[in-house]
PATI-180119 format. One record per residue (C-alpha): residue number from 1; x, y, z; residue in three letters. Coordinates in nm, 4 decimals. Example, Ala and Ser with C-alpha at 12.3 -4.5 7.8 and 13.67 -1.06 7.14 Angstrom:
2
NUKE  1  1.2300  -0.4500  0.7800  ALA
NUKE  2  1.3670  -0.1060  0.7140  SER
***
This chain:
339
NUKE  1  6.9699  7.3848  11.4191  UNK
NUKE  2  7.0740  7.4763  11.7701  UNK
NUKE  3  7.3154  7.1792  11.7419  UNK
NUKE  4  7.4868  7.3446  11.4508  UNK
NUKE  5  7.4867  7.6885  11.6184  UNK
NUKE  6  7.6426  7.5300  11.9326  UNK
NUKE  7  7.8820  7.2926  11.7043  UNK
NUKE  8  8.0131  7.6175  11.5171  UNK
NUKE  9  8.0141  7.8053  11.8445  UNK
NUKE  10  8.2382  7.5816  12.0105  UNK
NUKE  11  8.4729  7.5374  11.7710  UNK
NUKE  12  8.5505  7.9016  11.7836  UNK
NUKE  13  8.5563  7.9278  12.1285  UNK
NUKE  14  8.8029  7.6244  12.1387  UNK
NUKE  15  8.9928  7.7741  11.7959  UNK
NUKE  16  9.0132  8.1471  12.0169  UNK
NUKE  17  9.1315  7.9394  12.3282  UNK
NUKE  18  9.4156  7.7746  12.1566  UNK
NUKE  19  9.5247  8.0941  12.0500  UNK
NUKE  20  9.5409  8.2523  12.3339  UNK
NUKE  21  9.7239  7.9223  12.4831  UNK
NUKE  22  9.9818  7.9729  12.2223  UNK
NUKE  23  10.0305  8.3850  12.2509  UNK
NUKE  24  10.0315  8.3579  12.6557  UNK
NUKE  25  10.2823  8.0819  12.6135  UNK
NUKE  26  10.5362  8.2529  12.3477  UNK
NUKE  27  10.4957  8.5561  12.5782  UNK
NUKE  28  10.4822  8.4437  12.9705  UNK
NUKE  29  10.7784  8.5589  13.1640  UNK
NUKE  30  10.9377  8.3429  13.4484  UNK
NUKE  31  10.8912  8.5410  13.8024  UNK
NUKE  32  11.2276  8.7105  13.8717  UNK
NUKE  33  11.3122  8.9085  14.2239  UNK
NUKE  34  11.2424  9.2849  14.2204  UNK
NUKE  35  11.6069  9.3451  14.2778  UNK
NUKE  36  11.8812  9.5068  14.0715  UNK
NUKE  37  11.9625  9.1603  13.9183  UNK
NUKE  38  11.6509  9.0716  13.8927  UNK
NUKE  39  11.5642  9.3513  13.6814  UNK
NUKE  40  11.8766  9.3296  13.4750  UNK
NUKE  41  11.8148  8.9684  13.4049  UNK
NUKE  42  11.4239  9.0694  13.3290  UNK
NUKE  43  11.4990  9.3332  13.0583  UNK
NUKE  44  11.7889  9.1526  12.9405  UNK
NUKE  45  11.5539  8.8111  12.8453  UNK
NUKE  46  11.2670  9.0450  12.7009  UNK
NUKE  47  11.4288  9.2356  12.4949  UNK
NUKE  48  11.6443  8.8732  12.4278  UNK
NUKE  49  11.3340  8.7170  12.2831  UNK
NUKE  50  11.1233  8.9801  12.1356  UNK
NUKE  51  11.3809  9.2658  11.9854  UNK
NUKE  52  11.3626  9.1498  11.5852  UNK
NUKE  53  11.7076  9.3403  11.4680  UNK
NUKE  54  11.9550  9.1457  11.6415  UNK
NUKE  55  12.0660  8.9943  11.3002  UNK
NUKE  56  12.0252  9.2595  11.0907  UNK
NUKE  57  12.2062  9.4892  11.2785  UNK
NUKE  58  12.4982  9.2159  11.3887  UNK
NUKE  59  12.4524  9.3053  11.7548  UNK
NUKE  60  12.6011  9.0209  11.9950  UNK
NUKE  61  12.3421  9.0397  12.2768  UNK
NUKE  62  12.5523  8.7949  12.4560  UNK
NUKE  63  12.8319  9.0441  12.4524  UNK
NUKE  64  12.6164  9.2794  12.5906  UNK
NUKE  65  12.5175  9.0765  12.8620  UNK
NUKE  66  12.8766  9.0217  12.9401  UNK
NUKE  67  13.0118  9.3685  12.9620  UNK
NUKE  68  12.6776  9.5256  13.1471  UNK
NUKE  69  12.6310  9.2596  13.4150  UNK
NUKE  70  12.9438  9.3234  13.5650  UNK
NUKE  71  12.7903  9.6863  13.6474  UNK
NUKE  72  12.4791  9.5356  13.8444  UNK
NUKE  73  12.5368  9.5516  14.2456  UNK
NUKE  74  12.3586  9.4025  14.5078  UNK
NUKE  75  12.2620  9.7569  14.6719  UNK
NUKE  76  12.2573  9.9977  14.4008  UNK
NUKE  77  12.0487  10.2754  14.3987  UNK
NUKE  78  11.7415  10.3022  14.1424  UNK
NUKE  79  11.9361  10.5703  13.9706  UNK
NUKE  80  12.2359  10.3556  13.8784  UNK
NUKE  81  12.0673  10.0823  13.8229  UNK
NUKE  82  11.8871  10.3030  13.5663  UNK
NUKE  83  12.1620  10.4440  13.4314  UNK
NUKE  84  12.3217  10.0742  13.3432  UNK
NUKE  85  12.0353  9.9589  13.2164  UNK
NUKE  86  11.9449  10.2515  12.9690  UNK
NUKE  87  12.2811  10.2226  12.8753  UNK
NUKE  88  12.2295  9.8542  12.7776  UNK
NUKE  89  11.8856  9.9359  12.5967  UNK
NUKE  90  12.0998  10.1840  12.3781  UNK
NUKE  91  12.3339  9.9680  12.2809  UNK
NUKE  92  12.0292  9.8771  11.9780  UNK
NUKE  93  12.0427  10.2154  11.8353  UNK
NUKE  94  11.6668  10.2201  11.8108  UNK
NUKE  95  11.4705  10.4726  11.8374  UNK
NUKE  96  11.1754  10.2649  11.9100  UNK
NUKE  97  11.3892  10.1281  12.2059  UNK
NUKE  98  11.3260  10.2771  12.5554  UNK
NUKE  99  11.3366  10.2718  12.9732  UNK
NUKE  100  11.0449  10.4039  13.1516  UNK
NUKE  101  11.1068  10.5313  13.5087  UNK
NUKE  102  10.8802  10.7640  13.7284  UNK
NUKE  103  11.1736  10.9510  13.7001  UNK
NUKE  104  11.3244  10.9185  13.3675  UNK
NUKE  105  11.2755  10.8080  13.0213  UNK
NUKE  106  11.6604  10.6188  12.8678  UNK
NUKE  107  11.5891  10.6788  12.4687  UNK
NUKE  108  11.7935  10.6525  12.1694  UNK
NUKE  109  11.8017  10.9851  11.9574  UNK
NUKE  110  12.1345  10.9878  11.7521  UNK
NUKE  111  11.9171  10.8622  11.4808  UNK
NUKE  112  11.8720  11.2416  11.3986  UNK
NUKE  113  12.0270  11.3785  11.6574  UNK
NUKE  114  12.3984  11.3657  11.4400  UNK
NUKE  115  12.2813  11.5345  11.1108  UNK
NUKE  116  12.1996  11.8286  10.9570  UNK
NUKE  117  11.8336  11.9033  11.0725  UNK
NUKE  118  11.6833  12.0528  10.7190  UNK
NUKE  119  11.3802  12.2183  10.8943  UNK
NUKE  120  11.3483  12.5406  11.0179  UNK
NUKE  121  10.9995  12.6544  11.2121  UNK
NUKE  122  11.0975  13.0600  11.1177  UNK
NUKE  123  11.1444  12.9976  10.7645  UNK
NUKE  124  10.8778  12.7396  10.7147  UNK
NUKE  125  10.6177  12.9784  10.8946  UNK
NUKE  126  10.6749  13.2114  10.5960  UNK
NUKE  127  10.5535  12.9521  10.3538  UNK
NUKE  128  10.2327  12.8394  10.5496  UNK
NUKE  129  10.1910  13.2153  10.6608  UNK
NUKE  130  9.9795  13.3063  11.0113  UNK
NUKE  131  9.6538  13.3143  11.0931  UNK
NUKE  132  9.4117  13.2786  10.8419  UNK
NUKE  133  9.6451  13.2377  10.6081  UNK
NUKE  134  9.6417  12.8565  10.6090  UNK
NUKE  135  9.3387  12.6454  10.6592  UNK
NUKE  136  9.3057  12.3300  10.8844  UNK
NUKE  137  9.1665  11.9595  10.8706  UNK
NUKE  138  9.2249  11.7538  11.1350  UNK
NUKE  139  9.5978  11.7394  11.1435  UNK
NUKE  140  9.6721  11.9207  10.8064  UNK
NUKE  141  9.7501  12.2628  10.7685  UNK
NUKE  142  9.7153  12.3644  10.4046  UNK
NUKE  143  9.7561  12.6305  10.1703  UNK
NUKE  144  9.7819  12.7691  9.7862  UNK
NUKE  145  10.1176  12.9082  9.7439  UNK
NUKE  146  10.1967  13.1840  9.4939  UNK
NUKE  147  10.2814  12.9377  9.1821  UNK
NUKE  148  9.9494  12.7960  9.2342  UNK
NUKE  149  10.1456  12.4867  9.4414  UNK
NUKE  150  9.9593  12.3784  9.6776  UNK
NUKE  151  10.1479  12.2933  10.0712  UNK
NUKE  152  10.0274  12.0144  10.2961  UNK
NUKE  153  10.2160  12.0417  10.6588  UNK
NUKE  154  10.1370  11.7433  10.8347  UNK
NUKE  155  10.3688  11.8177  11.2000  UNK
NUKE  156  10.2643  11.4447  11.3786  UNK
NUKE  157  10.0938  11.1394  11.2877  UNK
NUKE  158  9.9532  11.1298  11.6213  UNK
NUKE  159  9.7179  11.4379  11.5273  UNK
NUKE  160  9.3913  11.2278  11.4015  UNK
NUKE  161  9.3146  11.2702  11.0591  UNK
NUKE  162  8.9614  11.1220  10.8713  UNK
NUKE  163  8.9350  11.0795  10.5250  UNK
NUKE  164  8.6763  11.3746  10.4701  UNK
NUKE  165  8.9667  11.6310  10.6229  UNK
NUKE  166  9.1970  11.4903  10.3780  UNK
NUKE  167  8.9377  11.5277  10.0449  UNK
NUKE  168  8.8578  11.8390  10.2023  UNK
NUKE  169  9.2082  11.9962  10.1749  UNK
NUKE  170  9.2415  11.8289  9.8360  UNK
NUKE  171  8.9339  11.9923  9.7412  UNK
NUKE  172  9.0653  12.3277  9.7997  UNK
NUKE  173  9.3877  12.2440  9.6058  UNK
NUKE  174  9.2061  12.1085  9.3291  UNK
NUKE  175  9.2923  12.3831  9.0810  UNK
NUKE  176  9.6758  12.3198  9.1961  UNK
NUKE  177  9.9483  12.2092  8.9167  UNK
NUKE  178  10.1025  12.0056  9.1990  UNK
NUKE  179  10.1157  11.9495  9.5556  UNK
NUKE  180  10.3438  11.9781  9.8376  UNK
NUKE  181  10.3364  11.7474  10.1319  UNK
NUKE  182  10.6126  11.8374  10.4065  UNK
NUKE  183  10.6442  11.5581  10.6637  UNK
NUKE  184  10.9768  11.6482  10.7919  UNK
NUKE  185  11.0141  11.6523  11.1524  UNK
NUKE  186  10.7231  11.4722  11.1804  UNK
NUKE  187  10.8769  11.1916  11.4376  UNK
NUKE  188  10.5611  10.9425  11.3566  UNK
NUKE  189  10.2218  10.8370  11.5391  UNK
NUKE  190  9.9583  10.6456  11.4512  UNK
NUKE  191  10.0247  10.4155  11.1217  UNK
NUKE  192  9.6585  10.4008  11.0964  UNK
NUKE  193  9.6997  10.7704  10.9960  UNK
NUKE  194  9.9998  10.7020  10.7757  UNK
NUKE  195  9.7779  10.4333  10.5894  UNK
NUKE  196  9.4868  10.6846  10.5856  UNK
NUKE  197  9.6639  10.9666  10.4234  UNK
NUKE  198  9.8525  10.7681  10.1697  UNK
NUKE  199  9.5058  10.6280  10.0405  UNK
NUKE  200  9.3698  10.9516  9.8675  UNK
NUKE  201  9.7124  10.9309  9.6476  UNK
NUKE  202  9.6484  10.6104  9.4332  UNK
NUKE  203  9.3715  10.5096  9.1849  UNK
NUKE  204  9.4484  10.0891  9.2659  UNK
NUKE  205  9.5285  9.8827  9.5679  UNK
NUKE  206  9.9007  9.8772  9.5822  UNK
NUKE  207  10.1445  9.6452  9.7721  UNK
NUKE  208  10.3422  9.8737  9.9847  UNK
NUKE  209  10.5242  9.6504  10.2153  UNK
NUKE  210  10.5525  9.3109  10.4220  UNK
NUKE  211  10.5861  9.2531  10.8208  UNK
NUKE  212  10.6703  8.9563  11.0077  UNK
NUKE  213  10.6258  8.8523  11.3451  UNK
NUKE  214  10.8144  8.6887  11.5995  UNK
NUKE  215  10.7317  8.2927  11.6636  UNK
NUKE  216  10.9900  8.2397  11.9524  UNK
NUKE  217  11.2326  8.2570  12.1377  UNK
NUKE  218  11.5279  8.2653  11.8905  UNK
NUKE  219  11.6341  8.5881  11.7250  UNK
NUKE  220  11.5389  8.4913  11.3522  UNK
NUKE  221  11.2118  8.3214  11.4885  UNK
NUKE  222  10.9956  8.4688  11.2409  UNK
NUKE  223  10.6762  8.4011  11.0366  UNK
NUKE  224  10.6695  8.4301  10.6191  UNK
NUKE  225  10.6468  8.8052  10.5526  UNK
NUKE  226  10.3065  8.9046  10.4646  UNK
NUKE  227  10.1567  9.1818  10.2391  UNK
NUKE  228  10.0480  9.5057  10.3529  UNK
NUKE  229  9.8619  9.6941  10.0766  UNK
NUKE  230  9.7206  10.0356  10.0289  UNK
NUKE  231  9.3851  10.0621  9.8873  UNK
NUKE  232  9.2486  10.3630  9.7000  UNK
NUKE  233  9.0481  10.5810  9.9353  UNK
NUKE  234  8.5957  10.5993  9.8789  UNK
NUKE  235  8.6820  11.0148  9.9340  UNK
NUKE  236  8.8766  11.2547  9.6875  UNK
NUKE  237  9.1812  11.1338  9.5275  UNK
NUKE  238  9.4281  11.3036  9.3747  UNK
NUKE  239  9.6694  11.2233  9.1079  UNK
NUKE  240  9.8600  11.4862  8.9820  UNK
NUKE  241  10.2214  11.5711  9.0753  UNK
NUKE  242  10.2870  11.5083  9.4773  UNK
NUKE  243  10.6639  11.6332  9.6669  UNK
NUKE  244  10.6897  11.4613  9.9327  UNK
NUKE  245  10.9802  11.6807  10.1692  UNK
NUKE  246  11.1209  11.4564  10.4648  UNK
NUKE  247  11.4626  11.5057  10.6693  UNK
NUKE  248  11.6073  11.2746  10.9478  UNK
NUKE  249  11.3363  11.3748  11.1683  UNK
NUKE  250  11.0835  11.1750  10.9585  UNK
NUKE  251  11.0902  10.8549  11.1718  UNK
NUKE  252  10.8281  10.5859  11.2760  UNK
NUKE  253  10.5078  10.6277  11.1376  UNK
NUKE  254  10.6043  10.9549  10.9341  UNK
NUKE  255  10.8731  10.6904  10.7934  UNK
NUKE  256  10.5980  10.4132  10.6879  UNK
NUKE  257  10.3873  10.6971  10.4961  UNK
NUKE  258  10.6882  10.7969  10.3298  UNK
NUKE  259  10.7314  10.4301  10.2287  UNK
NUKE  260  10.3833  10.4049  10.1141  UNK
NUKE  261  10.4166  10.7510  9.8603  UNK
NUKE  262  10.6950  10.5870  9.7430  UNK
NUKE  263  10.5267  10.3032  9.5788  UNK
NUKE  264  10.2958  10.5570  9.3520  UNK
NUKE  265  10.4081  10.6806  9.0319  UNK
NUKE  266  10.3151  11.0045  9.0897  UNK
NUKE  267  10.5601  11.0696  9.4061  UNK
NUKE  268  10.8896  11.2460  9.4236  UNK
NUKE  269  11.0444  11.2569  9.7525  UNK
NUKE  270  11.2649  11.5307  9.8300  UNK
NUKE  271  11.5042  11.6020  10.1133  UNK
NUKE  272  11.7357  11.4134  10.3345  UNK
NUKE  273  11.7555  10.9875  10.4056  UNK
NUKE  274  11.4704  10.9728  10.6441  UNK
NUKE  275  11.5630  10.8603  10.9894  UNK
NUKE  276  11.3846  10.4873  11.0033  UNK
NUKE  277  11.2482  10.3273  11.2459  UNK
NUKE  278  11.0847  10.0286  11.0630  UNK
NUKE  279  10.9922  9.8181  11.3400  UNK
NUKE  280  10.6366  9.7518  11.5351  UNK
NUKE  281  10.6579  9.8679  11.8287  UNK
NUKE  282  10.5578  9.6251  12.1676  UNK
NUKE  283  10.6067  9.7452  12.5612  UNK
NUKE  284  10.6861  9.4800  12.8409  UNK
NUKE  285  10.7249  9.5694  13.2181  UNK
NUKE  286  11.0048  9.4820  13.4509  UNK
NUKE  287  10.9373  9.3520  13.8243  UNK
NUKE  288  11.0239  9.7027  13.9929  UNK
NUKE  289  10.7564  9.8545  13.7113  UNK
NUKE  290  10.9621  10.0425  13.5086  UNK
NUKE  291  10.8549  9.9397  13.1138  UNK
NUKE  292  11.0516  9.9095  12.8063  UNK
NUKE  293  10.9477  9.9412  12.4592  UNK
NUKE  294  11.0862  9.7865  12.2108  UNK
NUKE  295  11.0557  9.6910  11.7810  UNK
NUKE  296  10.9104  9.3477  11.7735  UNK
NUKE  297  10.7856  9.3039  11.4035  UNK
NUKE  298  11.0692  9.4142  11.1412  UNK
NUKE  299  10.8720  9.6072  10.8702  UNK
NUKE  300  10.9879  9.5373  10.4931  UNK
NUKE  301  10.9883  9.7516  10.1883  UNK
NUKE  302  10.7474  9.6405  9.8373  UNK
NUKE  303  11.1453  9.4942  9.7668  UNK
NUKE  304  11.1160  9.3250  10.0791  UNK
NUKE  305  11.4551  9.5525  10.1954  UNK
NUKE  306  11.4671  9.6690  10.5779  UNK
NUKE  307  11.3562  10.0307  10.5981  UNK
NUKE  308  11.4550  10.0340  10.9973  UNK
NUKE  309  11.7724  10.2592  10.8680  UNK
NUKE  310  11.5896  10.5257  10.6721  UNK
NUKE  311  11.4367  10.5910  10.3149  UNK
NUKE  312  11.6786  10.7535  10.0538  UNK
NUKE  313  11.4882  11.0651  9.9137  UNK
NUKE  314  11.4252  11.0798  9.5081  UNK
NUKE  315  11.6146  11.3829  9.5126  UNK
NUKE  316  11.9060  11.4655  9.7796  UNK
NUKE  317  11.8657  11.8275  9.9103  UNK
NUKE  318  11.9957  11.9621  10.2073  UNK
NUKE  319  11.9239  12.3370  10.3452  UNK
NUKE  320  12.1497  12.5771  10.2630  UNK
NUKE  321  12.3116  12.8413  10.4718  UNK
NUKE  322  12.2914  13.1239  10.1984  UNK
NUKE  323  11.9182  13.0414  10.1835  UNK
NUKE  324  11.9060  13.0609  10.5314  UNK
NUKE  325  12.0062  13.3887  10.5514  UNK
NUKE  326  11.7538  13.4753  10.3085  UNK
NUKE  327  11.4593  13.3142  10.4537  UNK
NUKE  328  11.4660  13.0821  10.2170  UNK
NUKE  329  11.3693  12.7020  10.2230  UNK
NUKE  330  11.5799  12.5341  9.9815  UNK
NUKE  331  11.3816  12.2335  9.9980  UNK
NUKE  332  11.0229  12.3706  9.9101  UNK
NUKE  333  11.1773  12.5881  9.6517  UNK
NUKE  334  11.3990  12.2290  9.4931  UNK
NUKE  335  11.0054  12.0668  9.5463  UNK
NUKE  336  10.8175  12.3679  9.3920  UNK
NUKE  337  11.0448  12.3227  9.0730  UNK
NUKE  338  10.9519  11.9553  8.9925  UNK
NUKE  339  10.5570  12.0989  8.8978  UNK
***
């Protein structure tokens, strides 16, 4: 008996160790010189053998080495050298992709940055009203609007969530013909929360995407895509009508969850394309200690499409400038029509 416990034991401790053999290998670094070269060479390699959209996006990062190499010099100051090298980590159009200084943070915004923003804090206000107007759960501020509609606002994905706030706000909009769940600017978080949230909206476990990882060095080094599924929440569920508003602003995490609603029958999303950000996100450090983040697991669709570029919306609506005016949301009202 303690033969078989050891037998077993061992085998898992030698199983875990060739793991960890195996990661630490596909991940060790050689030791570069804590110089401006050095570091240029450093983030260069990392982001050479772990970024996972070289090929999907047709970036030449051999080009880019080229053309940004010529800008390293021997004595340049941490500020240049900065400045080149956020340049360089931009050159991905990622906004998963950034430089960490003590003094700066290089980051890639034109994702949302470029379009129209289809949010506005005044005018949204109106619709979740002050005070007591709205109730909270965790990260979700919720109300009954005047139709008997009810309005989720759910601002980050980094604000924790558990399932009993979410069956406690459905609770309250139980009587509801519909509901309204208005993710837009939320720029992402925690896909635990994303996964979480989505849960309480389907009666069976659902396939909602695939990821793959990285198994070297190569830019298309990848495992077999694997399924990611959503299964139906132990708390309240709800499956009547659901509007689910994004804009550009709905990125990361806010972009998975709006990838997961998709997949249920009961979902219409409403707004603008969303603004992406599909990959899973990994952080390496150069020699001077300045760290970079970048997407190292592309993130597929149930059609097994990239969603890195955005999600197109069931129904295209953009905010108006006449509703504007008025104090008026042209997306909630387009969302409060579907019920």
């Amino acid at each position: 008996m303690i033969y078989s416990t050891f037998k077993k034991t061992y085998k898992i401790f030698s199983l875990l160790l060739m793991i960890n053999v195996l990661f630490t290998s596909c991940i060790r670094e050689e030791k570069v010189d804590n110089t401006p070269w050095g570091n240029f060479e450093a983030l260069w390699k990392i982001l050479d053998e772990g970024y996972c959209y070289f090929n999907y996006k047709d970036i030449d990062w051999n080009d880019v080495y080229e053309e940004y190499s010529q800008k390293i010099t021997k004595n340049m100051s941490d500020e240049d050298l900065f400045e080149v090298l956020g340049s360089m980590t931009r050159e991905l159009k990622d906004g998963h992709v950034n430089l960490s200084s003590n003094f700066d943070l290089a980051r890639y915004w034109e994702w949302y940055e470029d379009y129209p923003r289809n949010f506005d804090e005044t005018i949204q206000e109106k619709y979740l009203g002050k005070g007591t107007d709205y109730k909270i759960a965790g990260g979700l501020k919720y109300r009954i609007l005047e139709d008997n509609v009810g309005y989720i606002y759910y601002e980050s994905f980094l604000t924790p969530i558990s399932d009993n706030n979410i069956s406690q706000a459905l609770k309250h909009l139980a009587l509801c013909k519909g509901i309204i769940i208005d993710i837009r600017n939320n720029g992402g978080g925690n896909i635990t929360n994303s996964t979480k949230l989505a849960s309480h909206f389907t009666e069976e476990e659902v396939v909602v995407s695939y990821i793959q990882h990285k198994r070297g060095k190569g830019h298309n080094d990848f495992s077999s895509p694997y399924e990611v599924k959503v299964k139906p929440s132990n708390g309240l569920r709800w499956q009547k009508g659901v509007a689910l508003l994004v804009n550009r602003h709905t990125y990361s995490a806010a972009n998975d969850f709006t990838n997961n609603m998709g997949c249920f029958p009961n979902v219409t999303i409403i707004g603008d394309k969303t603004g992406g950000g599909g990959g899973l996100a990994y952080t390496s450090e150069l020699p001077n200690g300045w760290t970079v983040r970048y997407s190292a697991s592309p993130h597929l669709n149930a059609k097994m499409e990239h969603i890195e570029f955005g999600i197109e919306p069931d129904i295209k609506v953009d905010m108006t400038n006449a509703d504007k005016i008025k104090g008026i949301d042209t997306i909630i009202e387009a969302a409060r029509k579907i019920f």
